[in-house]
Structures are given as C-alpha cells and as structure tokens.
C-alpha positions as CSV (number, residue, x, y, z in Angstrom):
1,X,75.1,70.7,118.8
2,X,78.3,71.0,116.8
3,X,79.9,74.0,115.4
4,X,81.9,74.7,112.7
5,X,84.6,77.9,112.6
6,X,84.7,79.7,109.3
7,X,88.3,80.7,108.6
8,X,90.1,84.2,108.0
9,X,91.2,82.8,105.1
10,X,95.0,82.7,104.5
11,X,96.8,85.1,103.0
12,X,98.4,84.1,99.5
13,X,99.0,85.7,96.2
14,X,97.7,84.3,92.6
15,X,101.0,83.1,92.2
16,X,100.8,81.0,95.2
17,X,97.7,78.8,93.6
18,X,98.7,76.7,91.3
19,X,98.9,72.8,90.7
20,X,102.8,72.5,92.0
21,X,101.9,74.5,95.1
22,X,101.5,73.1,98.8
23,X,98.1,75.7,99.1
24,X,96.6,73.8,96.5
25,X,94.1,71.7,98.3
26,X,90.9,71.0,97.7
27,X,88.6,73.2,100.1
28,X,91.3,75.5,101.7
29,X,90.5,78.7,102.9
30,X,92.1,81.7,101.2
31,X,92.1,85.1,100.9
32,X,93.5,86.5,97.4
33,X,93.7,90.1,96.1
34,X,94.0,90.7,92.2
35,X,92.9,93.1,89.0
36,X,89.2,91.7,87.4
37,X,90.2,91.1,84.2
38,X,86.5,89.7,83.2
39,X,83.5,88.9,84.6
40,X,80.8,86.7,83.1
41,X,77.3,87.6,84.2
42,X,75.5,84.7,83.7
43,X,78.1,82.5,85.6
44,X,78.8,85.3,88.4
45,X,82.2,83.8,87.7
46,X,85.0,86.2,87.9
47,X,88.9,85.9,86.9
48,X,91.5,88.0,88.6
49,X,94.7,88.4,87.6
50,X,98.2,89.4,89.1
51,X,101.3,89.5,88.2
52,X,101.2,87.0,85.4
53,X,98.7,84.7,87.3
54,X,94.8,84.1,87.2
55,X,92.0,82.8,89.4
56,X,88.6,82.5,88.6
57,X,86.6,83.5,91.3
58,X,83.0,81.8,91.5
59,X,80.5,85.5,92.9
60,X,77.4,84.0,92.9
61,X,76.8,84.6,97.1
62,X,78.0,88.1,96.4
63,X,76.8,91.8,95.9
64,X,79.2,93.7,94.2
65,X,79.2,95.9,91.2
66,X,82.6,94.6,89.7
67,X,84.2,96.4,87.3
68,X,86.9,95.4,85.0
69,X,90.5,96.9,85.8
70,X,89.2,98.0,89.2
71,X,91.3,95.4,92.0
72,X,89.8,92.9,94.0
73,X,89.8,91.0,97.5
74,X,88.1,87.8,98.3
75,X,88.1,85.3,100.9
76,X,86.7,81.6,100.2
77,X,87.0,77.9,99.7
78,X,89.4,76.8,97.1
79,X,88.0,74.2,94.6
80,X,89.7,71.8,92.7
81,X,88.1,71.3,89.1
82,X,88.8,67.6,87.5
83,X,90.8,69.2,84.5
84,X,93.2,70.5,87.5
85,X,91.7,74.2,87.7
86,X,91.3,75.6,91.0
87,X,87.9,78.5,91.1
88,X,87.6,80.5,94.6
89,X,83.8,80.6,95.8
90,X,84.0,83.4,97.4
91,X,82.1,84.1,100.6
92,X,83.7,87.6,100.6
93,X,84.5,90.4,98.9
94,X,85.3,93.7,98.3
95,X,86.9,96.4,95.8
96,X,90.4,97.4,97.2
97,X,90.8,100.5,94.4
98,X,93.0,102.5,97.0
99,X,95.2,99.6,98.2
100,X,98.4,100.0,97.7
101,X,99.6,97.0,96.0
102,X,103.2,97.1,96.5
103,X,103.0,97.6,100.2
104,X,100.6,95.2,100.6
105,X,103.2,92.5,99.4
106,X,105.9,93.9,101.2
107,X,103.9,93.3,104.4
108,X,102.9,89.8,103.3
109,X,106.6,89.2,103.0
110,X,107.3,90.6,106.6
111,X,104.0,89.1,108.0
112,X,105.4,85.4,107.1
113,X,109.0,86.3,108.0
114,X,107.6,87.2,111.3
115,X,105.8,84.0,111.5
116,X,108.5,81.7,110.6
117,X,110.5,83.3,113.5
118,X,107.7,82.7,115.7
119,X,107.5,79.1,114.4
120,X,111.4,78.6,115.0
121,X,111.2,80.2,118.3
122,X,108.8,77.6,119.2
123,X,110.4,74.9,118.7
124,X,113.7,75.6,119.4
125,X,111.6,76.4,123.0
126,X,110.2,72.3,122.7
127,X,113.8,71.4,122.1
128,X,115.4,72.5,125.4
C-alpha cells in the first residue's frame, strides 16, 4: 500500500506567485499569509491581498468565519487556471490578526538566507 506525504507547504509571499515566477507550478504546495479583501459565499472563494499582490484562495474544505480586513494564512495546492490565474485550494487555514507582519517577513528573509548558506555549505562539502 502506497503512501503519499502531504507537504508543509512552502513559505512564499503574494508577490512571489505570479506567472514570471519559478513557484508558479501547477500543483505546488504553498503556504501564503495576506489581508481578505473579499470573500464570495457562494464560491467559498477568497482573495487575499499583500502588498500590491492578490491570490484567490479556493475555502470550500474549510471552516472559518472570514472576515474582511482581518489577515489570513493558508496552506494548499497551487492551481493554474487556463487564462494564466493561479487560485490556492486551501487545505488550511487560519486568522493570524495578532501576527506581526513585518517581523514575519524579516524572518522569511533570514529563514532563506539561512538556507542558502546551508545549501552552499553543502556543496562546497561535495566539492572537496
């Protein structure tokens, strides 16, 4: 019997979603953190914004009260609509009111910094 790992989802920001991008692939795993902006009931289909960017976020496996200009985290599959637009079905998610924004990118920043040492430590290591 096969299994199949769900991921963490990585860790992007809005910004980091769009056509040009490398993360733009069909079915990756992300996790995404933004302001609801709207929410359409009927669709359970939600659309996040930050910092000049947007993603619709697809809710229906959800239950959360959402509330406009309250903030946002989800984790889920990214899809790829035909016209070129990506919508998140989330698997995940919850209100992050009391997060502190700012700091959370600063640590993104320092989180992938830390990474890319680790990566360049590596294979400087499979060099020698």
């Amino acid at each position: 019997m096969g299994t199949s790992a769900v991921s963490a989802g990585a860790l992007v920001t809005l910004q980091e979603l769009n056509p040009s991008s490398s993360n733009f692939k069909q079915g990756a795993s992300f996790r995404v953190t933004g302001k609801l902006q709207e929410y359409n009931l009927e669709t359970a289909v939600a659309t996040i914004v930050d910092e000049g960017a947007s993603l619709k976020v697809d809710t229906q496996y959800l239950k959360l009260n959402l509330r406009a200009g309250s903030f946002y985290q989800f984790i889920g599959e990214l899809h790829i609509e035909p016209d070129n637009e990506a919508i998140l079905k989330a698997r995940v998610g919850r209100n992050v009111d009391g997060m502190d924004l700012n700091l959370y990118r600063q640590s993104l920043q320092l989180l992938r910094q830390f990474q890319d040492e680790q990566a360049n430590m590596f294979s400087d290591t499979l060099r020698k």
